[in-house]
Structure formats: structure tokens, C-alpha cells
C-alpha positions, 0 to 999 in steps of 0.5 A: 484771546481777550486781551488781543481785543480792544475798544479804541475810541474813535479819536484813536480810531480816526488816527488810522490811514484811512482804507482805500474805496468808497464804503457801502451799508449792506442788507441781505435777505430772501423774498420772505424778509423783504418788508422789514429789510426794506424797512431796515434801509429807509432807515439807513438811507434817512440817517447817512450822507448822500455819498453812502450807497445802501445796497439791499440784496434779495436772494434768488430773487428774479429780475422781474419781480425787482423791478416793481421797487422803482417808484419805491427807492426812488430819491433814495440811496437805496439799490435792490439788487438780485443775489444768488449763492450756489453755496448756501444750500450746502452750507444751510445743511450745518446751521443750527440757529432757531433763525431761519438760514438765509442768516448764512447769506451774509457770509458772501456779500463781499463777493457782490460789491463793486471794485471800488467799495472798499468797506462795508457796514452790515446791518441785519434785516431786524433792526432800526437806524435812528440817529447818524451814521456817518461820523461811524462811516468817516473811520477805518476800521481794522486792515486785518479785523472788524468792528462789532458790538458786545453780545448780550451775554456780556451783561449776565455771564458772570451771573450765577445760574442754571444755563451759565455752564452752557454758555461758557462751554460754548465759547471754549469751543470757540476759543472765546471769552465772554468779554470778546463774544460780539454780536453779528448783527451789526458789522463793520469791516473793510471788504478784504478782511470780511472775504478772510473773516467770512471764508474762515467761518464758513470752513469752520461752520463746515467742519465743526457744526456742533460747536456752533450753536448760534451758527454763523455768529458763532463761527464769525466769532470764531474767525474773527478773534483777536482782531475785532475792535468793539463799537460802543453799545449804541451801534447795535442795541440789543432786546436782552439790553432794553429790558434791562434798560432803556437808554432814552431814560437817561438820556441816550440815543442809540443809533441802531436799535436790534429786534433781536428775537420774538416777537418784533415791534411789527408782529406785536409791538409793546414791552420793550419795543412799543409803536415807536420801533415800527416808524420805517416799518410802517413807511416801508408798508406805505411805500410798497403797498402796491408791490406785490411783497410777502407779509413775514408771519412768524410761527405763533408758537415763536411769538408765545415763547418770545412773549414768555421769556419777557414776562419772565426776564420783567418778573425776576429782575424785580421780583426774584433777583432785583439787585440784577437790573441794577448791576445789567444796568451799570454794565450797559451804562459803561458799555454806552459811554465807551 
């Protein structure tokens, strides 16, 4: 299945006819994740041309209490709309992920689009845009696929160790290769491949929940092989890659940086993600200081055990297997200049 996926770069990429309708940047999150979503689509809204609509939907969120975010998107690109999915309790019942299962709604944000929107860029609720994205907005991507960024297994999964079998296991149940296993916070799609993509996934996740251990990435990876172009390494940049590296040393500017596990730059910002990361967070806070908009307040045993797999990852990179932070460090490099 891995040589049926490629990275194109983007001057071939631009060769393609061009998909029919406007493009849409999506968030979706429920009452409980909306300051940092929200905080997610100032950043999009600072870093896109003024014809990209950015779409923020709230599931089972009630009308009323929308309306109090008026003052809050005015001048921006930003719309909050309301979102409701009969399916995603059912669903819910299959997910087997540590994250919470509203991570499933994205599975459906196709069907919530205009006519005219003819493709999305998805971006999760634990992110940051900060550089341009319109010259990855100019581009088409693939009539049948989508355009995502490696996962960071791909930088240790030829490592020799304990959890290495595990893994590998995983992706044979997804009929994957570590080289073809994408991350899905970051997505880029046309809306018809997305609805295809995201029903094959969720008759999958349905029918084999044992097999999906990151659940619906995994079931989204499932769905997708062989038709997934890779975006260089800066449209989604991963914790697991910033402790390895952080690519600002050398000069690089990732456009999206990914908080992805505990603790989040604005639960306790430090190593890797310091009081720079929490800009939009804490504009998003300024701006919604007289909304009436729940604090997320992860579970302490959640932010220990985040705090503790950094400690340990810092430790044996220079202590116990230094040669791996040279050898991540010469993969990341090669996945950023793609």
C-alpha cells in the first residue's frame, strides 16, 4: 500500500485542474473545547486571504448561547455555527482513543457545508496557524484522496524497542506501513472525497473497533490508503517532533504547530511548548472574557503522565540513546524540506 502513496510537490500539485467550489477552513468541537478552538480559528482567520470562510461548529450547542459570539468574530472570517449528529453517540460506543470522543465529529463535517464549498481544510481544536496558508489553499488536492502529514511514528518506528511490535501490529490491522500512516489533525480534502473517505472509516471503526486503537485516525487511515498525497512536515508539526527538534533553530517556520497530548501550552506552558504557543489562546481569552465560555480543565492524572513521558523522552534522547536525537533530527529535516 505504501508505494501507492506519494508526496507531490506542490509545483506538481498545482498542475492539477483545479476542484470546482470555494474552499472552507473547518474546526469542530463541543461546549467544553471552545476557547481553544476558538483560539485555533483566530489563528486561521490571521493567516488566510479574505475569500477563505472559517467555519467553527459547536455540537449540541443551543442558538442562544451562540449568539453571545457576535462581538467576538466580528471583522473576522470566522462563523460559529451549531452542529448536531444523532450518529455520534452510537458511534461513540466504538471509540477507544485516551481523547475525548467528540474527536469522532469530524467524521461528518462534510455533510454541513454549503453547496458551493467544494473543499475543506480541517485543522483540529489543539493547534496553531502561524504562518500563510493560502498558497496550501491555492492547490487541489486529490479528486479521489487527501493531503495529510506524516504521524510521528514515522520518526521511531525503525527504532529498535519494547513498544515497536505493538505498533507494527497495529498498522497490519490497518493494512498500513509505518511510511503511509498520517496524522489526522491536519487534513486536506475535496468535500466529495471527505464524505467517501469518512463513511469508509466509520463503517470500519464500526465493524472492527479492536483494530483501532487511535480510533478515528485510525479507521480514517484505513479508509484513505492509497490515496493520501503527504504535505510537508510544517502543515502539522507534532509534539513528539518538537522535542526532537525545534525547527526555528535552523531557521523554519512551521505554519501549523500541533499540541498534540498533555499537558497544552495553556494548561502549563514549557518544554517543548513555552508562553509563545498560548498568543491566540490568550487573545481568544481576551475576546471572550464577557461570553460565558467553559475553562477545559484536563484530569491532573492526564497532565502528570504528559509531563512524565517529556521528562522521560528529554532524558533518554541525551542520556540513554543520544545518537536518536541526531538520527529523529535528520528525518524531521528531510520530512520539512519535502
Amino acid at each position: 500500500m505504501s508505494d501507492l502513496i506519494v508526496t507531490l510537490p506542490f509545483a506538481q500539485q498545482n498542475q492539477r485542474e483545479k476542484t470546482s467550489g470555494k474552499v472552507a477552513v473547518v474546526l469542530v468541537t463541543d461546549q467544553n473545547y471552545f476557547l481553544p478552538t476558538f483560539a485555533t480559528a483566530l489563528s486561521a482567520d490571521a493567516h488566510t486571504g479574505g475569500d477563505i470562510s472559517i467555519y467553527l461548529f459547536v455540537v449540541n450547542a443551543k442558538q442562544a448561547w451562540l449568539q453571545q459570539f457576535g462581538a467576538a468574530v466580528s471583522g473576522t472570517k470566522i462563523s460559529i455555527k451549531a452542529a448536531s449528529f444523532p450518529q455520534l453517540a452510537e458511534l461513540s460506543r466504538f471509540h477507544r482513543d485516551v481523547v475525548p470522543p467528540i474527536a469522532l465529529a469530524r467524521l461528518w463535517i462534510g455533510s454541513l457545508l454549503e453547496e458551493d464549498i467544494g473543499r475543506l481544510l480541517y485543522i483540529d481544536g489543539d493547534t496553531m496557524v502561524d504562518d500563510e496558508l493560502d498558497s496550501l489553499l491555492a492547490i487541489s488536492p486529490p479528486e479521489h484522496g487527501l493531503m495529510a502529514v506524516p504521524d510521528f511514528m514515522r520518526i521511531y518506528i525503525d527504532e529498535l524497542s519494547l513498544s515497536k511490535g505493538k505498533d507494527i501490529a497495529h498498522l497490519t490491522d490497518l493494512g498500513c506501513s509505518p511510511t503511509a500512516y498520517f496524522n489526522s489533525g491536519v487534513i486536506y480534502a475535496s468535500k466529495n472525497a471527505w464524505n467517501s473517505i469518512a463513511s469508509s472509516a466509520i463503517k470500519f471503526l464500526r465493524e472492527h473497533p479492536d483494530r483501532c486503537i487511535a480510533s478515528d485516525q485510525s479507521a480514517l487511515n484505513h479508509a484513505a490508503q492509497g490515496n493520501v498525497d503527504f504535505l510537508p512536515l510544517r502543515y502539522n508539526y507534532q509534539s513528539e517532533y518538537m522535542m526532537a527538534l525545534d525547527p526555528r533553530e535552523l531557521g523554519f517556520k512551521p505554519t501549523i504547530w500541533h499540541f498534540v497530548g498533555a499537558p497544552k501550552p495553556w494548561d502549563a506552558p514549557g518544554w517543548p511548548w513555552d508562553e509563545y504557543f498560548n498568543k491566540f489562546y490568550r487573545q481568544a481569552e481576551s475576546v471572550l472574557r464577557n461570553c460565558s465560555v467553559t475553562l477545559p480543565v484536563p484530569p491532573k492524572a492526564q497532565i502528570v503522565a504528559g509531563l512524565s513521558h517529556r521528562e522521560r523522552n528529554r532524558f533518554r534522547m541525551k542520556w540513554v540513546y543520544p545518537w536518536r536525537r541526531y538520527t529523529r533530527r535528520r528525518k524531521i529535516l528531510s520530512l520539512l524540506s519535502q
